[in-house]
LOMIVEX-762479 format. One record per residue (C-alpha): x, z, y. Coordinates in nm, 3 decimals, decimal comma, always signed. Each point is the difference from the previous one (the first is absolute). Layout:
<kolmis>
<kolmi><X>X</X><Z>Z</Z><Y>Y</Y></kolmi>
...
</kolmis>
This chain:
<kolmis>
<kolmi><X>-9,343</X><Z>-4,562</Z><Y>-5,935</Y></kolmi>
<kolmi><X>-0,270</X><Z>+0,037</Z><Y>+0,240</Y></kolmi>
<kolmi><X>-0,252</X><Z>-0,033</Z><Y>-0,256</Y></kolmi>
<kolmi><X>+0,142</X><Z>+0,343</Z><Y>-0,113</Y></kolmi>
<kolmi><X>-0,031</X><Z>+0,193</Z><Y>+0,326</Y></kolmi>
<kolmi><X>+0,341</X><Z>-0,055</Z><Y>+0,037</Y></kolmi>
<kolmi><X>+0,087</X><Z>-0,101</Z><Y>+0,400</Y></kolmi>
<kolmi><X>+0,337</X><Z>-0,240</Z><Y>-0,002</Y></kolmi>
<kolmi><X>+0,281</X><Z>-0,063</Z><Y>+0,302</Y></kolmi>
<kolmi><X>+0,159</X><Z>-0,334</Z><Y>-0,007</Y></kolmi>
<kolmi><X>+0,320</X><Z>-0,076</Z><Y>+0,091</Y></kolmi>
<kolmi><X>+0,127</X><Z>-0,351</Z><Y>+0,040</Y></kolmi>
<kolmi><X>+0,370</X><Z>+0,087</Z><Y>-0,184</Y></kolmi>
<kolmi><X>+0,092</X><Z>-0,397</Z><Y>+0,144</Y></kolmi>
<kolmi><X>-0,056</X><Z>+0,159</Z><Y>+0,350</Y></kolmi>
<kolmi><X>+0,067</X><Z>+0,376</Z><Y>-0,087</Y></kolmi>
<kolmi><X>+0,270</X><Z>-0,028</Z><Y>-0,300</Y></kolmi>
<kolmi><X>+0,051</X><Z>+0,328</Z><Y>-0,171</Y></kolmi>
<kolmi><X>+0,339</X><Z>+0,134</Z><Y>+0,058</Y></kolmi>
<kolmi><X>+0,251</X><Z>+0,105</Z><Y>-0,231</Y></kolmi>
<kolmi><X>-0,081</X><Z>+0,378</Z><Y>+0,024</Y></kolmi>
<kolmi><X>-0,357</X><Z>-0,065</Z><Y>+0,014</Y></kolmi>
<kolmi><X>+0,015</X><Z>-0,130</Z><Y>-0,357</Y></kolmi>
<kolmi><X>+0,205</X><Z>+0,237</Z><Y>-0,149</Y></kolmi>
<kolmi><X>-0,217</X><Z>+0,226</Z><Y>+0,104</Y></kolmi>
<kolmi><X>-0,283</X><Z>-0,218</Z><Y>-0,135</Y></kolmi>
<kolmi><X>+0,189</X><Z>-0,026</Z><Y>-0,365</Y></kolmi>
<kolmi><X>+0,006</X><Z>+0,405</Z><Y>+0,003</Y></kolmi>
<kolmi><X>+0,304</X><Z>-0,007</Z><Y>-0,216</Y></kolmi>
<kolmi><X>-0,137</X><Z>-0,279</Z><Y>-0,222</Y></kolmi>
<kolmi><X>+0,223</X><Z>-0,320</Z><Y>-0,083</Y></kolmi>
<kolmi><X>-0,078</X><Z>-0,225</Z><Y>+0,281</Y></kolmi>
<kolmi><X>+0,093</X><Z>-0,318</Z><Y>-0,263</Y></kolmi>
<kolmi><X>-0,370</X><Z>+0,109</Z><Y>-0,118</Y></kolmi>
<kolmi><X>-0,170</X><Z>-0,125</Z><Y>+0,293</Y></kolmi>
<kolmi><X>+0,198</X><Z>-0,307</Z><Y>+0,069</Y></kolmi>
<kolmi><X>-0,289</X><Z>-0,296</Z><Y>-0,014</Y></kolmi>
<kolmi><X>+0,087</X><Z>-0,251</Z><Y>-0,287</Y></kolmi>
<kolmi><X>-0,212</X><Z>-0,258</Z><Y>+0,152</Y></kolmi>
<kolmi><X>+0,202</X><Z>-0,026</Z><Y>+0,258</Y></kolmi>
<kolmi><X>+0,226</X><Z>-0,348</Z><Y>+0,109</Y></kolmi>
<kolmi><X>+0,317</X><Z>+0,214</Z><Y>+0,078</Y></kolmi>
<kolmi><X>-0,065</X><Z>+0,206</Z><Y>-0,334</Y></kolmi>
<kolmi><X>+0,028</X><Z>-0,266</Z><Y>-0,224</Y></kolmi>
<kolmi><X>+0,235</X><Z>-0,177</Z><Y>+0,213</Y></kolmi>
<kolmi><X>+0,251</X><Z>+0,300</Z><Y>-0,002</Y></kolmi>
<kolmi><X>-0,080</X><Z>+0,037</Z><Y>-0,451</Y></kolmi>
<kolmi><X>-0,090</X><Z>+0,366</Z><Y>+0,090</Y></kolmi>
<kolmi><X>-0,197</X><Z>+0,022</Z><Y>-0,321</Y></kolmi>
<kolmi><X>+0,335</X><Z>-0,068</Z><Y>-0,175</Y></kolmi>
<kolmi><X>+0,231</X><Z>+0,157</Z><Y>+0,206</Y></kolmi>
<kolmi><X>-0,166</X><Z>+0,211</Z><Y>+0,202</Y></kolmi>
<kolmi><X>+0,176</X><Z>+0,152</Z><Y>+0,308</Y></kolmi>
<kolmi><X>+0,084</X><Z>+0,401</Z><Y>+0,073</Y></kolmi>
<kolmi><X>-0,250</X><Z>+0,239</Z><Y>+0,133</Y></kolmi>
<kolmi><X>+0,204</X><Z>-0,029</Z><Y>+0,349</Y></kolmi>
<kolmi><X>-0,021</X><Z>-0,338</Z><Y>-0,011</Y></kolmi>
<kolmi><X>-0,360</X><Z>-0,019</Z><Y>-0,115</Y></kolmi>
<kolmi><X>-0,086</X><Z>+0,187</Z><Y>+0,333</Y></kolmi>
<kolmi><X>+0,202</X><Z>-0,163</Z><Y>+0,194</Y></kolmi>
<kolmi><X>-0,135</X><Z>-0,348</Z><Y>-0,103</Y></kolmi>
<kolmi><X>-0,365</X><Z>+0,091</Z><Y>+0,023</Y></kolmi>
<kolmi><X>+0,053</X><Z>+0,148</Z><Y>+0,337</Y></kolmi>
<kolmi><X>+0,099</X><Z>-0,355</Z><Y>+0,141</Y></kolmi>
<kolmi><X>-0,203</X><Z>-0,186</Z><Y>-0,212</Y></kolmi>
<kolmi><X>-0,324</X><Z>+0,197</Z><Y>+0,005</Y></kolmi>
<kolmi><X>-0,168</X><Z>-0,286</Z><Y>-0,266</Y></kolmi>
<kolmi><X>+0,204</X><Z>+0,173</Z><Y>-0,228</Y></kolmi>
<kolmi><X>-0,180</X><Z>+0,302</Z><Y>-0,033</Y></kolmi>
<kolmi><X>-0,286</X><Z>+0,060</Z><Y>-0,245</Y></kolmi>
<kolmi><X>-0,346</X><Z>-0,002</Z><Y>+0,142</Y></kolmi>
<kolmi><X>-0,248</X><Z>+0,140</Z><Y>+0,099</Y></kolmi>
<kolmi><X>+0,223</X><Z>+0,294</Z><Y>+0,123</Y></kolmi>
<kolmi><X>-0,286</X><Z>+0,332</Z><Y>+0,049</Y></kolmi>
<kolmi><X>+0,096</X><Z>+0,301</Z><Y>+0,194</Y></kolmi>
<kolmi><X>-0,223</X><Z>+0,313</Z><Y>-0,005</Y></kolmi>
<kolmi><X>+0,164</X><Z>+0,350</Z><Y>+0,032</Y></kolmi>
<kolmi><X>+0,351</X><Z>+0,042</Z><Y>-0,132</Y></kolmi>
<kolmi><X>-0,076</X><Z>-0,222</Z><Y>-0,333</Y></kolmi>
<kolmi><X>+0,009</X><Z>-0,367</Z><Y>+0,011</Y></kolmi>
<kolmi><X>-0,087</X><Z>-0,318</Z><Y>-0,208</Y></kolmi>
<kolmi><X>+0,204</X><Z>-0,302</Z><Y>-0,031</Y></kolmi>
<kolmi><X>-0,167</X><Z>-0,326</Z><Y>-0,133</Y></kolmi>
<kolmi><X>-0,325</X><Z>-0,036</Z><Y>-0,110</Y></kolmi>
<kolmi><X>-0,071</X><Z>+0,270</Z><Y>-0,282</Y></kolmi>
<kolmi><X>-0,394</X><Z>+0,085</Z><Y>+0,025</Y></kolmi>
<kolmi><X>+0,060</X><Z>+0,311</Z><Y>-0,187</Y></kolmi>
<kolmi><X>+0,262</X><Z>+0,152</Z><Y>+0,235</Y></kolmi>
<kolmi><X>-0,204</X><Z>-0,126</Z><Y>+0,315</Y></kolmi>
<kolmi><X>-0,355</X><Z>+0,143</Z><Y>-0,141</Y></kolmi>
<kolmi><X>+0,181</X><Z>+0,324</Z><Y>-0,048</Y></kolmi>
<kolmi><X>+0,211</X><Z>-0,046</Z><Y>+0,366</Y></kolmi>
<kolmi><X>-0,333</X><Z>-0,001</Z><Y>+0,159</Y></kolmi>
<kolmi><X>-0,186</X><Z>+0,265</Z><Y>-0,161</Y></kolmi>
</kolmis>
């Protein structure tokens, strides 16, 4: 994203895990289920794919196991982009 002008914060979410609220408020109102990562061990372990959990659990489960979550996760304003979607992060930073 720096190619684009765009300056970036890390966060290391295995040292500074997002918390329950902090993803809801991430989601704004979307189905957290959306941005649970496939690729992930526990994922496929768990069959989410075929049975996937409840929003509340969703959260919950991604708040513990932060390798759950979609990535990369962008921040800029009040609007947000979860997993990588070029589109949505060329407009994010414009």
């Amino acid at each position: 994203m720096l190619r684009k002008g765009a300056r970036l914060i890390e966060r290391d979410l295995g040292k500074d895990p997002l918390t329950e609220g902090d993803l809801r408020e991430l989601f704004g109102g979307r189905d957290p289920r959306e941005f649970l990562n496939p690729r992930n061990e526990l994922y496929r372990k768990m069959r989410m794919a075929e049975t996937p959990p409840s929003p509340s659990e969703a959260v919950r489960l991604m708040a513990k196991n932060p390798n759950l979550i979609r990535r990369p996760i962008v921040v800029r304003g009040g609007h947000s982009v979860l997993g990588f979607d070029e589109v949505a992060l060329t407009r994010l930073v414009r």
